[in-house]
Backbone bond lengths (Angstrom), bond angles and torsions (degrees), N, CA, C in turn:
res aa  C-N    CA-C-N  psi(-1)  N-CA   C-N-CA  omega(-1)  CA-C   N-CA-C  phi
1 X - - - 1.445 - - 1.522 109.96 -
2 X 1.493 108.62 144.55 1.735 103.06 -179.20 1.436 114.02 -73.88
3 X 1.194 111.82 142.68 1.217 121.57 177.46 1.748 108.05 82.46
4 X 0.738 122.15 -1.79 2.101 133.57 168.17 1.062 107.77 -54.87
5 X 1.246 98.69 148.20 2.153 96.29 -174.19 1.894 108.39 -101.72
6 X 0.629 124.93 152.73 1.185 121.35 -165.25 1.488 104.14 -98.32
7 X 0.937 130.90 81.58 1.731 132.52 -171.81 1.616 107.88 -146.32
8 X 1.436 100.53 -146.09 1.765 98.33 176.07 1.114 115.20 -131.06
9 X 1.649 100.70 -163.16 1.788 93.58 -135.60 1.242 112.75 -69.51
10 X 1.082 124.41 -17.89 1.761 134.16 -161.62 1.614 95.97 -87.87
11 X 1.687 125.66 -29.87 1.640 117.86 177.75 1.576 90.50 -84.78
12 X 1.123 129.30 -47.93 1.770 108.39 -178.29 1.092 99.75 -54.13
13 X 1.289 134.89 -107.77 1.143 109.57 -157.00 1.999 146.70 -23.45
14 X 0.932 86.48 -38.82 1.855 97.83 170.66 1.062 102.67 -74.62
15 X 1.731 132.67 -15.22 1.684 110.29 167.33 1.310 101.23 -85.80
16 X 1.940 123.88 -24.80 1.488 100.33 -173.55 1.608 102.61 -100.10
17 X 1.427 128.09 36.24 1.153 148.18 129.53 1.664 133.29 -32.75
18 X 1.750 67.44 -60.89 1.782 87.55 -165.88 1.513 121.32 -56.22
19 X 0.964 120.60 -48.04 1.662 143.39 -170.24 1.804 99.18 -60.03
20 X 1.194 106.73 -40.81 1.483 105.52 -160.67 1.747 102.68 -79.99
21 X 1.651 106.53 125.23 1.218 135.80 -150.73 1.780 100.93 -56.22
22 X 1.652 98.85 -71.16 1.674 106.67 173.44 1.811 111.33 -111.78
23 X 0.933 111.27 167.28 1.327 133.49 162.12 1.892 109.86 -36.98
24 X 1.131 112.14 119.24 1.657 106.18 171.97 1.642 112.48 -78.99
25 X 1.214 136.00 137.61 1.273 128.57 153.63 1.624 123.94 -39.84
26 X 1.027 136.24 -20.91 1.697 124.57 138.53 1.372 112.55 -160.64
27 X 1.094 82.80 161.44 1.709 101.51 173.12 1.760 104.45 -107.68
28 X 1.873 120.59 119.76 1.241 124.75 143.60 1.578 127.30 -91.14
29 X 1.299 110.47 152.04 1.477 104.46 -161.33 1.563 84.12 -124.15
30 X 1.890 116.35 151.84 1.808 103.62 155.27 1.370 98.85 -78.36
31 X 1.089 110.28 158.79 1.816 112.66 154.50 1.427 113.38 -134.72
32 X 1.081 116.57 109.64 1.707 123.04 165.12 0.926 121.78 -23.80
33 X 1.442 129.94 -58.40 1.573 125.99 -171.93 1.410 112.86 -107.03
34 X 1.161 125.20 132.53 1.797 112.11 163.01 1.531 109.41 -122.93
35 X 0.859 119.64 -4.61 1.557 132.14 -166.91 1.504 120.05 66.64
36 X 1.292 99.43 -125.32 1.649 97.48 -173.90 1.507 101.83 -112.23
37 X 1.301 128.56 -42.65 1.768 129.17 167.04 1.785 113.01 -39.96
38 X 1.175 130.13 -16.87 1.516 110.91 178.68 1.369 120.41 -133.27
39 X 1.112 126.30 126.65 1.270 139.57 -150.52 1.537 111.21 -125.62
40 X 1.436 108.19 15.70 1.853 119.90 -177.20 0.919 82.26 162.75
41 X 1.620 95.55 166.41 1.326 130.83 -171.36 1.341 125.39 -63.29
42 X 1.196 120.24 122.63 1.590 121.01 -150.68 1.516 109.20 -122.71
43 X 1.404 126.77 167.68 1.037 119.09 -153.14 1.781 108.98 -116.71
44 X 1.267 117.31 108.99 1.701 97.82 -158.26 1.668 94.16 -88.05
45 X 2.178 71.35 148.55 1.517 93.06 -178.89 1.600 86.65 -138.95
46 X 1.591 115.71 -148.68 1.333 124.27 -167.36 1.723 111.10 -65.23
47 X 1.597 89.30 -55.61 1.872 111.46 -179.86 1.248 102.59 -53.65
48 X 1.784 132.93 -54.22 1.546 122.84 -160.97 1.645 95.06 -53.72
49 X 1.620 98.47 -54.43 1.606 94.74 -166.23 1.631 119.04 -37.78
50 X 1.288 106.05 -53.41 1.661 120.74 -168.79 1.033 88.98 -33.90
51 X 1.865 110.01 -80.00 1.445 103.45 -161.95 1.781 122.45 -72.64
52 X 0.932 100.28 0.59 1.742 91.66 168.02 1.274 103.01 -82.23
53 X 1.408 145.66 -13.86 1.586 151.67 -158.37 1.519 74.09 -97.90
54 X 1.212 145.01 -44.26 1.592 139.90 -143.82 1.681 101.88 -73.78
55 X 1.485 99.59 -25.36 1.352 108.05 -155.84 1.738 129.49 -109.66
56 X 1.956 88.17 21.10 1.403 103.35 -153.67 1.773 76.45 -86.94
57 X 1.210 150.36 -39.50 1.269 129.52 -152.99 1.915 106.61 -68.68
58 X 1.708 106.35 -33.00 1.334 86.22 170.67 1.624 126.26 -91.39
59 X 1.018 108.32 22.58 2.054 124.28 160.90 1.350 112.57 -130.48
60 X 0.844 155.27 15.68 1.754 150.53 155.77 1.297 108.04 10.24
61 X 1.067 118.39 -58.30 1.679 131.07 -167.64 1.947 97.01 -84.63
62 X 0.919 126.48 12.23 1.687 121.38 174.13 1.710 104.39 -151.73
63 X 1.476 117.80 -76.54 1.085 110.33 -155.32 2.152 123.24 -62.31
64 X 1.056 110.62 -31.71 1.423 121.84 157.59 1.922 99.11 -21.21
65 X 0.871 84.24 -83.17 2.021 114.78 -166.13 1.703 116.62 -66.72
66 X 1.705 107.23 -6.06 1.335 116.66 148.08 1.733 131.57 -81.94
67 X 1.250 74.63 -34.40 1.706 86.77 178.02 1.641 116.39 -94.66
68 X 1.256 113.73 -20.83 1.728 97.42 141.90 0.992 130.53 -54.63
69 X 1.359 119.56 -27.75 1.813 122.76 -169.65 1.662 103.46 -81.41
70 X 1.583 90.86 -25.70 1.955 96.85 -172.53 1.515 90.28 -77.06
71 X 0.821 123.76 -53.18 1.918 117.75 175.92 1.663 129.51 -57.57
72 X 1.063 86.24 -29.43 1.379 97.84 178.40 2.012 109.32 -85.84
73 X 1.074 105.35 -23.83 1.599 109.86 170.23 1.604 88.76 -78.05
74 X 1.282 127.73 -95.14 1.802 121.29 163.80 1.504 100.61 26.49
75 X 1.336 98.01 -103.27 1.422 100.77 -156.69 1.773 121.45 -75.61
76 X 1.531 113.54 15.54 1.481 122.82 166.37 1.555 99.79 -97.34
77 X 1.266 129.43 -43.46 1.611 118.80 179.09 1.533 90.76 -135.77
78 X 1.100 116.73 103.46 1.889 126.97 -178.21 1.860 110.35 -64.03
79 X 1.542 84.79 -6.71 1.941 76.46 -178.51 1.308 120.50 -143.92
80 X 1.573 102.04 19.02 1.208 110.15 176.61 1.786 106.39 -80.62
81 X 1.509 104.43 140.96 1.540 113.90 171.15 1.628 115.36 -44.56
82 X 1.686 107.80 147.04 1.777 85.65 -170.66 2.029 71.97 -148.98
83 X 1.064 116.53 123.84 1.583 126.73 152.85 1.337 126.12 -101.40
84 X 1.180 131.20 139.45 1.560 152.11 173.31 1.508 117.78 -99.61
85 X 1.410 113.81 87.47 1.629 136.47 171.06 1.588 94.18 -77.15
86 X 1.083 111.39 113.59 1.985 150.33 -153.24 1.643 96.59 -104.21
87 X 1.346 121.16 99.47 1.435 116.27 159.74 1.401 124.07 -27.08
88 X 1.875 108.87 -50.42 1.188 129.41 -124.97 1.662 88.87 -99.85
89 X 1.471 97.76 -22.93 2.101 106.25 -164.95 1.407 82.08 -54.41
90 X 0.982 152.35 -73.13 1.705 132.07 -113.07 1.746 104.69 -98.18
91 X 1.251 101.47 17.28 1.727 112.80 176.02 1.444 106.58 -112.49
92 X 1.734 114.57 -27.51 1.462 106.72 178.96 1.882 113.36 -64.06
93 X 1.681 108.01 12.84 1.436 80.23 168.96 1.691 109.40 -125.33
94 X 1.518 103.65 45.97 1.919 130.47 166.21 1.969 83.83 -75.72
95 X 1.600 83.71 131.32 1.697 94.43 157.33 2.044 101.56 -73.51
96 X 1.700 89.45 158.66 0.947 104.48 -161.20 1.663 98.70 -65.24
97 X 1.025 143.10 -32.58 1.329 137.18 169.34 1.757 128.51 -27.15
98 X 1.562 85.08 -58.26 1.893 111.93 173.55 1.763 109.69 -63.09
99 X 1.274 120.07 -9.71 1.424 131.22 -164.35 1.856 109.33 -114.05
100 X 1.450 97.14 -26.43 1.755 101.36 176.66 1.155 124.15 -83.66
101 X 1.756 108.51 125.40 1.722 95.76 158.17 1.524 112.37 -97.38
102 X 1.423 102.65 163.96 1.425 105.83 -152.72 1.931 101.70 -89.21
103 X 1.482 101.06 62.00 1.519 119.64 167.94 1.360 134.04 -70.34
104 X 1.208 120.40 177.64 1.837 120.11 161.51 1.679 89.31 -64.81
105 X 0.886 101.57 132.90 1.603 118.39 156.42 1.317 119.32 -38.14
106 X 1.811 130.85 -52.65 1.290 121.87 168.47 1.357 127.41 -47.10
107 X 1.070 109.44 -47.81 1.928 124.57 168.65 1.601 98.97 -67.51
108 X 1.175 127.57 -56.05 1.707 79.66 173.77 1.916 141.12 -65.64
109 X 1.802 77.31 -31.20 1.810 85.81 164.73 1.192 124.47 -49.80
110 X 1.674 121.39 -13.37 1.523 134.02 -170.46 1.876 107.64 -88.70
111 X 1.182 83.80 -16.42 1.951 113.81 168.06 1.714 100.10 87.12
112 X 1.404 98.95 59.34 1.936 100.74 -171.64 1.742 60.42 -100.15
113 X 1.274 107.37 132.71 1.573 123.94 168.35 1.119 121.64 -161.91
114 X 1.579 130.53 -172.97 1.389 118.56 166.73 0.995 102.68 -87.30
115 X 1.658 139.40 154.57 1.314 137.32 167.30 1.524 117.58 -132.66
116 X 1.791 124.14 -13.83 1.198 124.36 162.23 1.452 100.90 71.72
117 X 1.656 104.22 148.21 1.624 115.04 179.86 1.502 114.47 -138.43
118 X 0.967 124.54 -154.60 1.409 118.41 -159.33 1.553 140.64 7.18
119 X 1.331 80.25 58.45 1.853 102.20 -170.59 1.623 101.08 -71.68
120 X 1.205 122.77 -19.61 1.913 111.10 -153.81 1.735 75.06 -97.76
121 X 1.070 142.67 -18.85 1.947 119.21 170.51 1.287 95.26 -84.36
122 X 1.794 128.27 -34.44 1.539 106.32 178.35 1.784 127.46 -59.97
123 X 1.587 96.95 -28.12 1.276 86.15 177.89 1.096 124.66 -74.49
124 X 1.261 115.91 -35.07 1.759 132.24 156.90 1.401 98.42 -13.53
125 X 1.532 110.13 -84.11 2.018 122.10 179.24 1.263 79.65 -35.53
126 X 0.956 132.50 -124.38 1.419 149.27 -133.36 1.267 105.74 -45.78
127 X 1.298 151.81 4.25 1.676 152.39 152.59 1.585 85.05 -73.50
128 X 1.425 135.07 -49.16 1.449 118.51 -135.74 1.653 90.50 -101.81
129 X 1.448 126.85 -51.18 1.672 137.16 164.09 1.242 114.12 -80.40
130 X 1.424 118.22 82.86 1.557 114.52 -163.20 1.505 105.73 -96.15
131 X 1.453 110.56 -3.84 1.302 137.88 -158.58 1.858 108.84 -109.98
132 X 1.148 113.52 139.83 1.872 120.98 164.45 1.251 113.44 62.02
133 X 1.163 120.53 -155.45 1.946 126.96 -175.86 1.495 95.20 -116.35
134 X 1.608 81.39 125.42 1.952 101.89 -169.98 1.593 97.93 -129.24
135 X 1.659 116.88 118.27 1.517 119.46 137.96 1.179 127.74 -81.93
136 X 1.245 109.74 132.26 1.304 127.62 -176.51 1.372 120.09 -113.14
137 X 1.548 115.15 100.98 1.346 118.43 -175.00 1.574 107.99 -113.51
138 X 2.029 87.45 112.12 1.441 106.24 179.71 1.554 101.84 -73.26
139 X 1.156 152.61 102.24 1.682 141.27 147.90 0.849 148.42 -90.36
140 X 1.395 138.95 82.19 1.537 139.34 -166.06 1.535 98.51 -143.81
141 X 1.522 113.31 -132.73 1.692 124.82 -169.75 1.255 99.99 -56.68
142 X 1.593 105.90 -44.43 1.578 121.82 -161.23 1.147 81.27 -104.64
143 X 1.633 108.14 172.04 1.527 113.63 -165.47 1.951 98.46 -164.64
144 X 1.147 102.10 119.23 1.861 87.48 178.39 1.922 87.17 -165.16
145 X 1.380 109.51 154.20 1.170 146.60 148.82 1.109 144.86 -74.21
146 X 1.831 136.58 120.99 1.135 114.52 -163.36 1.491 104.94 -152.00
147 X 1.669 125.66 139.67 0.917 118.80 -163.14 1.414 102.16 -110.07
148 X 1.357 137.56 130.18 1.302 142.51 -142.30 1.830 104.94 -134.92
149 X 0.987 127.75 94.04 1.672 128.69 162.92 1.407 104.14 -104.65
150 X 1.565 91.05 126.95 1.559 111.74 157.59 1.666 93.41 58.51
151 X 1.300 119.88 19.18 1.548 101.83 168.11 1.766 121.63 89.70
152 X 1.847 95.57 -1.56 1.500 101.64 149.85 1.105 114.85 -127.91
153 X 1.635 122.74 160.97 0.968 129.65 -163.56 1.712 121.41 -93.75
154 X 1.273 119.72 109.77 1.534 136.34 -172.11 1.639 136.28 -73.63
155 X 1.554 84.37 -18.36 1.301 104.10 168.40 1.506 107.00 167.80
156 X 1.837 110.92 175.94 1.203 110.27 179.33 1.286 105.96 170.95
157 X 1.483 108.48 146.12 1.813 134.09 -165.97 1.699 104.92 -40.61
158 X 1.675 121.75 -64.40 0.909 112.64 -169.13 1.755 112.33 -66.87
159 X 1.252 107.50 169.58 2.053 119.10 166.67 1.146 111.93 -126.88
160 X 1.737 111.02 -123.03 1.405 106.85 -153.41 2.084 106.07 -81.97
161 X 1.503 107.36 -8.00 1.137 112.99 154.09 1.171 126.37 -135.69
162 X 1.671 130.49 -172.20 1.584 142.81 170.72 0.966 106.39 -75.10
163 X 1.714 139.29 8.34 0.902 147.99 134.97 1.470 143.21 -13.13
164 X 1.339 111.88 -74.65 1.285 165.98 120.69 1.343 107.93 29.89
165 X 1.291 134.76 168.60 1.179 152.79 136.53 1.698 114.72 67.77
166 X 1.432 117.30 -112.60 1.629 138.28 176.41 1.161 105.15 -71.47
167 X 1.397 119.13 143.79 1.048 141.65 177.07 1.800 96.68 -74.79
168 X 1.602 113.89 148.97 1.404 94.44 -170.32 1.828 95.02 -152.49
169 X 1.227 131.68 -139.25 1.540 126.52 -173.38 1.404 96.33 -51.35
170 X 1.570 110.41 -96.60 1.289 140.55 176.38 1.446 136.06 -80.78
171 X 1.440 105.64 -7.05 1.245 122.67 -171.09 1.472 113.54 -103.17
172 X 0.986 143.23 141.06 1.882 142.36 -147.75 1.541 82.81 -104.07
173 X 0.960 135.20 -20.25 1.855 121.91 -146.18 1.298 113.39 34.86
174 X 1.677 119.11 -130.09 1.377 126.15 -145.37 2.007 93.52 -79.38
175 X 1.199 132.57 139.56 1.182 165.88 -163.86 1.797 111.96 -119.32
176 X 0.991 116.60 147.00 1.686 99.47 133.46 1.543 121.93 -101.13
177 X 1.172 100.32 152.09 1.539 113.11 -158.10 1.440 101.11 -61.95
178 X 1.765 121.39 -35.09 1.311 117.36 171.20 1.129 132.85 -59.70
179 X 1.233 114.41 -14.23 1.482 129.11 -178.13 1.625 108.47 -80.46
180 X 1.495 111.53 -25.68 1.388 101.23 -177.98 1.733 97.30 -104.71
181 X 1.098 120.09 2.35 1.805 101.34 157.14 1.318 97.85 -87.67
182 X 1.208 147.76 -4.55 1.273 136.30 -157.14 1.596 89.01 -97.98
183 X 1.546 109.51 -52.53 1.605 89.65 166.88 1.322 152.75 -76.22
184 X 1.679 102.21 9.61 1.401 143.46 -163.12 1.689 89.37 -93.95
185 X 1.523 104.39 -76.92 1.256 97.16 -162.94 1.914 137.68 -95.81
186 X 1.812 86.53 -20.88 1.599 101.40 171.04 1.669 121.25 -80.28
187 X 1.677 94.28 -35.08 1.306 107.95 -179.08 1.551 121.49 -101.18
188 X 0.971 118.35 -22.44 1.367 118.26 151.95 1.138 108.34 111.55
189 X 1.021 119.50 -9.02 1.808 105.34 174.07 1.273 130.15 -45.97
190 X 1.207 125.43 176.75 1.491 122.84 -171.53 2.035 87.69 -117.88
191 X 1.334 105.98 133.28 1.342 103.71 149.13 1.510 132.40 -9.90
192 X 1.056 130.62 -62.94 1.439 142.72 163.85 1.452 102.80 -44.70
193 X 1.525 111.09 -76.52 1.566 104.75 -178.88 1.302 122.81 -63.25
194 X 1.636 132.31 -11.16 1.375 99.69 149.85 1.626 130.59 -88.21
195 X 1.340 123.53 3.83 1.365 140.93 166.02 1.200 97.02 -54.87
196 X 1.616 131.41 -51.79 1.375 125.26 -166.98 1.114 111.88 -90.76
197 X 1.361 123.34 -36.90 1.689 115.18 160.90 1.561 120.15 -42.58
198 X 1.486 103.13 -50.71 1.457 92.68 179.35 1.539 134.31 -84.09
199 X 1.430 99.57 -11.65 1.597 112.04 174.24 1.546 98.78 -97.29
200 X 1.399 142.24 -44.79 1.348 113.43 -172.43 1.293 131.81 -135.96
201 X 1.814 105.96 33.52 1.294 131.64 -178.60 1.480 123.45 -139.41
202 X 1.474 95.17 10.19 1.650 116.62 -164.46 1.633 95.98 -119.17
203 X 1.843 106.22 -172.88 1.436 94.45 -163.64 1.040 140.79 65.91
204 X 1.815 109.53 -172.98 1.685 94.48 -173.28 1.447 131.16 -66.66
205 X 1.720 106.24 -0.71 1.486 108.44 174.95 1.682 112.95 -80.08
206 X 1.728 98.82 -33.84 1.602 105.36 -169.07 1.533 92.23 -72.56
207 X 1.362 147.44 -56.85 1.449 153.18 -143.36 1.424 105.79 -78.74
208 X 1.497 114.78 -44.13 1.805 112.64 170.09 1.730 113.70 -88.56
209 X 1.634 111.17 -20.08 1.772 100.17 -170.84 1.475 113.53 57.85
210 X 1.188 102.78 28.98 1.689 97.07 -174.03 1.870 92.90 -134.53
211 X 1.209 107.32 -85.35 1.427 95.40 172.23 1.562 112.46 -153.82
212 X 1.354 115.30 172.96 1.363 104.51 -178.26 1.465 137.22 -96.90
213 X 1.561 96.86 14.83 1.089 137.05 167.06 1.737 132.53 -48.35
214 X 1.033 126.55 87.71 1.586 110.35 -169.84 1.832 100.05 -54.87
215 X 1.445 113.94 -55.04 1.560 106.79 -152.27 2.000 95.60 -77.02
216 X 1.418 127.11 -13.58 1.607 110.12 149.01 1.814 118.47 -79.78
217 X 0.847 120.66 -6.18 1.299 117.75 170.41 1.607 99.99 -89.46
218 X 1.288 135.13 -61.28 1.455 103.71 -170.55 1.643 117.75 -83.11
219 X 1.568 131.48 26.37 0.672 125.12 -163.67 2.082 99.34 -126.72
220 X 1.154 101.76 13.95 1.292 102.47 173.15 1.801 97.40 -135.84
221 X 1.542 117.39 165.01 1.495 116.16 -155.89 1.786 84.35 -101.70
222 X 1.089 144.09 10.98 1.354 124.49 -169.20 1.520 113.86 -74.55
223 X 1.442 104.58 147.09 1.777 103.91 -172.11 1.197 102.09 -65.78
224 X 1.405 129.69 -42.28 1.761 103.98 -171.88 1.428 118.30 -91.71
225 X 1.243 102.98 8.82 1.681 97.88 159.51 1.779 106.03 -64.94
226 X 1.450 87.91 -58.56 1.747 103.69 -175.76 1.586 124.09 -37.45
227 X 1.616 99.09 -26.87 1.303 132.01 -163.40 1.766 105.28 -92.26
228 X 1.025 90.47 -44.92 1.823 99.14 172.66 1.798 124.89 -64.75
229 X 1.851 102.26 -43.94 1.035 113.69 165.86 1.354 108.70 -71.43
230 X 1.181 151.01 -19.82 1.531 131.17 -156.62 1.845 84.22 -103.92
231 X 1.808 106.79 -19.36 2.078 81.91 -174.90 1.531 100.16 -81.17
232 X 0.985 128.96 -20.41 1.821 136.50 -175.90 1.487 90.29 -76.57
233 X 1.334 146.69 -27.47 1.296 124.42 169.74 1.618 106.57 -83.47
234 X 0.991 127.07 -31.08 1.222 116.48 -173.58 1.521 113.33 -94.87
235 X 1.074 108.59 -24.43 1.733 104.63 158.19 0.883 114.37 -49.84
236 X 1.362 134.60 -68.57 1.438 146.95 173.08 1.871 113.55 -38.69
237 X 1.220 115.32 -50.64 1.377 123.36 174.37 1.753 118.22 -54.79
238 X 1.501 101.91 -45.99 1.567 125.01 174.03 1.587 106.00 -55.41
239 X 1.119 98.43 -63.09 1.402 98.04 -172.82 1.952 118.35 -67.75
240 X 1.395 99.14 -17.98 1.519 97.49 -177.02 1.223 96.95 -82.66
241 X 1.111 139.78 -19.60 1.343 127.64 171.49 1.200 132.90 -67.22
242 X 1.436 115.08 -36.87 1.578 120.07 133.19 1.373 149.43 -58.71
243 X 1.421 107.41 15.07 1.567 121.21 179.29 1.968 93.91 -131.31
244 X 1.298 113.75 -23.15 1.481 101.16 170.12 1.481 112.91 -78.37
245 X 1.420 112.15 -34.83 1.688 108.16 155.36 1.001 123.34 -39.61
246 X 1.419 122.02 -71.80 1.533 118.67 153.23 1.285 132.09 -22.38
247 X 1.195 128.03 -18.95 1.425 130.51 -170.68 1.367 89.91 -110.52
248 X 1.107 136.86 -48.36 1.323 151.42 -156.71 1.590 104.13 63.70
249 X 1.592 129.17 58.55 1.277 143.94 120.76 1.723 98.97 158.07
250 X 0.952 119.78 -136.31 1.648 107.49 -161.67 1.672 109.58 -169.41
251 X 0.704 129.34 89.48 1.442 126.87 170.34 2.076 123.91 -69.12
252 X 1.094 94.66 -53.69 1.582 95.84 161.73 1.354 125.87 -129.27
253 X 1.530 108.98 164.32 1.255 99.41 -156.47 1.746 85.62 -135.60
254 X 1.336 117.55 112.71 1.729 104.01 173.10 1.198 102.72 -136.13
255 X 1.532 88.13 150.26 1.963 109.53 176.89 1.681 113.64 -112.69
256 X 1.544 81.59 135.26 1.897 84.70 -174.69 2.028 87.26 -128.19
257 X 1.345 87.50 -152.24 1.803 85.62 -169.89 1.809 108.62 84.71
258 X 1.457 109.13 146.85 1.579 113.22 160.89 1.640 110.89 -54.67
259 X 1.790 122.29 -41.56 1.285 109.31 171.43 1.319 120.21 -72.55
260 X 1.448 123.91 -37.51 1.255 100.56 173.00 1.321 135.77 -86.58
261 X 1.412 103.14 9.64 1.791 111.65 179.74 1.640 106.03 -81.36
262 X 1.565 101.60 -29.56 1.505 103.96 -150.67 1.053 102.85 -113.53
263 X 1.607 128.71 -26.03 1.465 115.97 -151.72 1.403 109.81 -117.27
264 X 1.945 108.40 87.47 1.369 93.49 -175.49 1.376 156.40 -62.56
265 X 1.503 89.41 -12.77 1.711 107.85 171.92 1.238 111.07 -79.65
266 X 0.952 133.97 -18.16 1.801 114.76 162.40 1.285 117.98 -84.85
267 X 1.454 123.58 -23.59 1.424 120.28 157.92 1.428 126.48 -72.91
268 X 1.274 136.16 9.92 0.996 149.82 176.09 1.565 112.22 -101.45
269 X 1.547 89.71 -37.07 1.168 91.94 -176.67 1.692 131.53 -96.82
270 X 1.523 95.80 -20.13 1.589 113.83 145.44 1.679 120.17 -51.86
271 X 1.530 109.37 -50.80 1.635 106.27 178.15 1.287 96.15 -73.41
272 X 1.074 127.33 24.24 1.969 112.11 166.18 1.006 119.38 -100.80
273 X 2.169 109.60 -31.23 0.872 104.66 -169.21 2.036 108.83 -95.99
274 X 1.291 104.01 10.94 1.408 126.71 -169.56 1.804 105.74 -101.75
275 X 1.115 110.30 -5.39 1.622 117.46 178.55 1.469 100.96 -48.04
276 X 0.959 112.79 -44.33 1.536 113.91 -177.06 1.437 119.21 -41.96
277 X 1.628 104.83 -40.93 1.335 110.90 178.08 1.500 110.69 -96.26
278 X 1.264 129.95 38.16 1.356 128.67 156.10 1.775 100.25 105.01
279 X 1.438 126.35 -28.84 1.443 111.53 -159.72 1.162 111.41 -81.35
280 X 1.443 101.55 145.63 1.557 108.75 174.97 1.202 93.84 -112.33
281 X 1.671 113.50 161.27 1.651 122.47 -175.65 1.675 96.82 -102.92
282 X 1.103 118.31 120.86 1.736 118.25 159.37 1.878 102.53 -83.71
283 X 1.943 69.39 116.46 1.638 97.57 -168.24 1.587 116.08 -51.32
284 X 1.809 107.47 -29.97 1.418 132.42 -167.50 1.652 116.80 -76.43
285 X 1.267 103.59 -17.92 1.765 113.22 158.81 0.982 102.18 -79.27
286 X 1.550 121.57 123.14 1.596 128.38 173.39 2.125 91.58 -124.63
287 X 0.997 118.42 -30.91 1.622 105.60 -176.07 1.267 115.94 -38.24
């Protein structure tokens, strides 16, 4: 915005604070992480905060920079109501099966679990398909999968982080775990540097070297663009096949996200690789 100060999140906001005449009756915030204690939208007080502060190591890249904004509303109207709409709530109702990794038992009791993300577009699906076995393919920067009965959620790509699952802009998703001691210990990286390899040098930016862009990737003829888009369709395909198991078969199949709103050649090309499960693509949707 012109004239915006270029700082962080807690001074933006208090400049786009400033202007506004009175106090609003509340402020809702998203928040990425909620852990395993909240299951809806909750009402922050001292305790939510704590434990949302508990939970910044598994979001780095979100939760930090939410809770400035929750402070920074704080100390512009100190008593105005402030709620926390929880990515993570609309997965706490996965049976506990869909939620375990197959650990020592103490570490999961420590709640190292699956916990799933982009729940506030799943609930969206599930307000509008409140009905049958629904995948829900979120696609854009972020990228995750979700298997939806009767309007709760049964399972889904991401776990104990955004990490997780689909391959997405910059972010590699699911890995094998050996591969990152391999860059831990043969190759030498430091912890940190493979965090950033895999969150912002990985994906469709790391796989084409061109950009992480779907509409610059299909808009230039280079093979590993071509090459990048066809593994983001088949990631996506791979993994739905393991969440229609989960469902045990599939009645709808919807795409939300900037990629899946916009980008028809990967949805075309996802329902190709989904024929299996009955869909046909109507050729006459091009949006």
């Amino acid at each position: 915005m012109a004239g915006s100060p270029v700082c962080d999140h807690a001074a933006v906001a208090r400049w786009l604070f400033a202007p506004v005449p009175s106090a609003p009756e509340a402020v809702g915030h998203r928040i990425v992480h909620g852990g395993l204690r909240h299951a809806a939208p909750v009402h922050l007080d001292a305790d939510v905060m704590e434990a949302l502060e508990e939970l910044v190591p598994l979001a780095p890249a979100y939760q930090p920079q939410a809770l400035a904004c929750i402070r920074a509303v704080a100390e512009t109207w100190p008593h105005l109501p402030q709620v926390a709409c929880l990515d993570t709530a609309f997965h706490r109702t996965q049976g506990r099966l869909a939620q375990l990794y197959p650990l020592p038992r103490a570490l999961i009791d420590e709640g190292l679990v699956r916990f799933g993300f982009h729940g506030l577009s799943y609930a969206h699906v599930a307000r509008t398909y409140p009905h049958g076995r629904v995948l829900a393919a979120r696609l854009g920067h972020g990228a995750s999968l979700c298997a939806i009965r009767d309007g709760r959620s049964v399972a889904t790509t991401m776990g104990l982080t955004t990490l997780d699952g689909l391959m997405m802009d910059t972010r590699s998703g699911a890995v094998d775990p050996g591969l990152v001691l391999h860059l831990i210990r043969d190759r030498g990286l430091t912890p940190d540097a493979v965090a950033e390899l895999r969150n912002e040098r990985s994906g469709l930016l790391g796989v084409s070297g061109i950009s992480d862009d779907v509409r610059d990737l299909e808009g230039t003829g280079a093979p590993q663009a071509r090459e990048a888009l066809d593994l983001f369709s088949y990631r996506v395909v791979r993994e739905a096949g393991l969440l229609i198991a989960a469902l045990g078969g599939l009645d709808t199949l919807v795409f939300t996200g900037g990629v899946g709103e916009h980008a028809a050649n990967v949805r075309a090309s996802i329902c190709r690789g989904l024929a299996f499960a009955g869909f046909v693509l109507d050729a006459t949707v091009t949006g």
